[in-house]
C-alpha positions as CSV (number, residue, x, y, z in Angstrom):
1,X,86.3,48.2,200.7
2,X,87.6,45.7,203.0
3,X,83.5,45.3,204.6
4,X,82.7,45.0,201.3
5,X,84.5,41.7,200.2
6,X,83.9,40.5,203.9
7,X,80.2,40.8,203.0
8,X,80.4,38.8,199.4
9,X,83.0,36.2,201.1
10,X,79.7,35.6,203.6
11,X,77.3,35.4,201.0
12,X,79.6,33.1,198.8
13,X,79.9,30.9,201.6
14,X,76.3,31.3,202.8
15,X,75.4,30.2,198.6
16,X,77.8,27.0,198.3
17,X,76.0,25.5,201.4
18,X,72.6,25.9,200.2
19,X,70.7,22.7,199.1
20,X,71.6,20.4,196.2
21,X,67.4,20.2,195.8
22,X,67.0,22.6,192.9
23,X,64.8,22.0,189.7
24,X,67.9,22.5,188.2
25,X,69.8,19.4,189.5
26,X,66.6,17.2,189.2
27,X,66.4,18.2,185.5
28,X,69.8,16.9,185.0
29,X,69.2,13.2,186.3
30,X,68.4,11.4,183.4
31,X,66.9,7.8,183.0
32,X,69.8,5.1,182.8
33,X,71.9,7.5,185.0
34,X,73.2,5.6,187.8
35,X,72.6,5.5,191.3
36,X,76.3,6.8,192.2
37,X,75.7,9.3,189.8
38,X,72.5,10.7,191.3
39,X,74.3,10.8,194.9
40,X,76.6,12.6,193.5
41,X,74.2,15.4,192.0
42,X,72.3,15.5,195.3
43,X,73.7,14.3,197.8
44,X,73.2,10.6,200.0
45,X,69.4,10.1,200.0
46,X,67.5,10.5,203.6
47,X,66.0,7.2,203.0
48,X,66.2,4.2,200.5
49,X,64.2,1.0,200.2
50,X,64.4,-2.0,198.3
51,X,64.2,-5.5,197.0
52,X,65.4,-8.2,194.4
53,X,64.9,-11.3,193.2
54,X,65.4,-13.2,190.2
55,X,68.1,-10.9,189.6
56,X,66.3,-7.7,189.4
57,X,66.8,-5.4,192.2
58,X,64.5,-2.2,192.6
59,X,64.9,0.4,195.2
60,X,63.1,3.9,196.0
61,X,65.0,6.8,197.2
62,X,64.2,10.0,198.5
63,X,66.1,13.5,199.5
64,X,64.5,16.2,201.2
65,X,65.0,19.5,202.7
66,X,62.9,21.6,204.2
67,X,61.2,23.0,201.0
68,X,61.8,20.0,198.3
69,X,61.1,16.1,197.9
70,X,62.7,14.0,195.2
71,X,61.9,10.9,195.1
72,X,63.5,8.9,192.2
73,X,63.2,4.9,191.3
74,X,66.1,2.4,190.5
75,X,65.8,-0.7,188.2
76,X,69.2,-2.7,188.6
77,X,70.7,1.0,190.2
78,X,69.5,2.9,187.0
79,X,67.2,5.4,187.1
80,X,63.7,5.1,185.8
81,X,61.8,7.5,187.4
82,X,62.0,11.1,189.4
83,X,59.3,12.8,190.8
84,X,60.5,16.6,192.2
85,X,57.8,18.3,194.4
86,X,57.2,20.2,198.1
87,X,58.1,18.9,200.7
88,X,55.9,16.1,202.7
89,X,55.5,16.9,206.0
90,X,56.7,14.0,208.7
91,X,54.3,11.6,209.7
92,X,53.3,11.5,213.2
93,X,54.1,8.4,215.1
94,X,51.2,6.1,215.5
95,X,49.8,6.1,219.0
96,X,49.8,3.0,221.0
């Protein structure tokens, strides 16, 4: 008995670490959602870029793991778009 809930303590523990990339969590960003409130779903992104003038800011962020890529777009740090897909693989660095 005592293996036993040693064994579903690991696999709890093993399951509340596993990624925040699921279809499930992308399906639940929303556009108008805010960029705190997408870090919050999945996590701080792996990168971000971005840019404003006039007033308007814009910015691309991605998260990744080892299977999954989200990519999602910010107008004024609300979403506009998400794209949820595999996993780019890195780019090499250019050769000098």
């Amino acid at each position: 008995m005592r293996n036993l809930i040693l064994a579903a303590l690991l696999l709890f523990t093993l399951t509340a670490c596993g990624s925040k990339l699921t279809q499930e969590n992308v399906n639940q960003i929303r556009n108008g959602m805010s960029y705190a409130e997408v870090v919050k779903l999945l996590g701080e992104p792996v990168s971000s870029q971005g840019g404003s003038a006039f007033g308007i800011s814009t910015s691309t962020s991605v998260w990744r793991d080892d299977e999954h890529q989200v990519t999602v777009v910010f107008l004024n740090e609300k979403v506009v778009s998400k794209v949820f897909g595999k996993a780019q693989p890195a780019q090499p660095a250019p050769a000098k």
